[in-house]
Structure formats: C-alpha cells, structure tokens
C-alpha positions in Angstrom: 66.0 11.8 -54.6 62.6 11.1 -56.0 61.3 8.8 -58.5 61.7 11.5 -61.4 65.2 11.9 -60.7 66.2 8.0 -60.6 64.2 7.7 -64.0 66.5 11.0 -64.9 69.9 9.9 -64.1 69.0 6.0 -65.4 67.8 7.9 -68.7 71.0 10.1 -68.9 73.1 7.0 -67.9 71.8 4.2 -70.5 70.5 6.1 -73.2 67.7 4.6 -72.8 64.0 7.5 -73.2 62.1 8.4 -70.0 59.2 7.0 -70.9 60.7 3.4 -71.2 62.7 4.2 -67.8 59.6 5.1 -66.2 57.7 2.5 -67.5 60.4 0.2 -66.1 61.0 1.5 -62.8 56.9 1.7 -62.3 57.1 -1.7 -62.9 59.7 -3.0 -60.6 57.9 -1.6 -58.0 54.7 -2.9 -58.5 56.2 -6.2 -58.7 57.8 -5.8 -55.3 54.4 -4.2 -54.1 52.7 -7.5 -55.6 55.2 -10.0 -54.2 54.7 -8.4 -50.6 51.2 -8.4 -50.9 51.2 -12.0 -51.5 54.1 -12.6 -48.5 56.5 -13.1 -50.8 60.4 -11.2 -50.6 62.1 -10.0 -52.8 66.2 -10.1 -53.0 68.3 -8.3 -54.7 71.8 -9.9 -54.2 74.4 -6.9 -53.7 71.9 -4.3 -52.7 69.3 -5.9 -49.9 66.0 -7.3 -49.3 62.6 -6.2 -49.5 60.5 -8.4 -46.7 57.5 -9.0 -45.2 58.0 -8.4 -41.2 55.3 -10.1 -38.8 54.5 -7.7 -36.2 52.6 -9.3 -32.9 49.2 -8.6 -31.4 50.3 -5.8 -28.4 48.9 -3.4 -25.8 48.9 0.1 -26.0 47.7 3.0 -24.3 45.5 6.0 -26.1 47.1 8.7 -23.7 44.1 10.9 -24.5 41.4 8.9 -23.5 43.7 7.0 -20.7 42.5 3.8 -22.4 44.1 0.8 -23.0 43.8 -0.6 -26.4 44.8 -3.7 -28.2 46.8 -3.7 -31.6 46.1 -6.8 -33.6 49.0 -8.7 -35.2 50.0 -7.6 -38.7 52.5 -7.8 -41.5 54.1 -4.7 -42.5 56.6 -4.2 -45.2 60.5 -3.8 -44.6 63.9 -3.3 -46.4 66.9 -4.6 -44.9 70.2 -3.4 -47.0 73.1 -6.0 -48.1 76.1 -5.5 -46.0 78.0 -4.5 -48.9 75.2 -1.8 -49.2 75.6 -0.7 -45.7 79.1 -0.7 -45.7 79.6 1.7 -48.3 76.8 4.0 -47.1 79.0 4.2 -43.7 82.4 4.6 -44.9 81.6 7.3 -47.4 83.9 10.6 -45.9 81.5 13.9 -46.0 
C-alpha cells in the first residue's frame, strides 16, 4: 500500500477531500521524521512505537578489498509494533 492509497481509503472512509488527507498524513510524518531527528519517540498507544535505536561503533570487513574497516556508532530509526498490533497481524487466517 502506498501513501496514495492510505490518503484514498482515509478519504473514502471519513469523507473528508484528498487534499486535506494528504496534507494530514504529510504532516504526521514529518512530525515523526522531526521528533526522530531530535531523539525524540513517538508512541502511538494501540498500534506501536516509532524509536530512535543506538547502534554501536563495530568492525567490518570490505570483502573486496580484504580490508578491515570500522563503522562508527550511530542512531538509526525503528518501529517496534504494539502487541495488540502484532497479534492481529499473526492470527489473521489466509
């Protein structure tokens, strides 16, 4: 599903025009981009987190060169679903 059809089925489901949907949607996620950026989560209660993950400084290897290299520590962003989220995701019958 992309982000046209989300601001398609909301549209269809509310009432509400596209062009306020969209607007809406873009939104949200530039807030949750913003609050990231600033190491901030985000939760939504009933459908899961959006976090900032701390990932360490580690060794790898450039299998080309046969080099080793070093990866500097870094944030990266996550989503971790509710379990009531998950739970409904893994019990739904195909």
């Amino acid at each position: 599903m992309t982000k046209a059809d989300i601001v398609n089925e909301i549209s269809k489901n509310t009432g509400i025009e596209k062009v306020t949907v969209q607007k809406t949607v873009e939104a949200f996620m530039e807030t949750v981009k913003d609050s990231l950026v600033e190491g901030k989560n985000v939760y939504l209660r009933g459908f899961g987190s959006f976090i900032v993950k701390k990932r360490a400084e580690k060794t790898a290897r450039n299998i080309s060169k046969n080099t080793t290299i070093i990866i500097p520590a870094h944030n990266i962003p996550s989503f971790k679903p509710a379990k009531t989220f998950v739970s409904q995701v893994k019990n739904k019958v195909k």
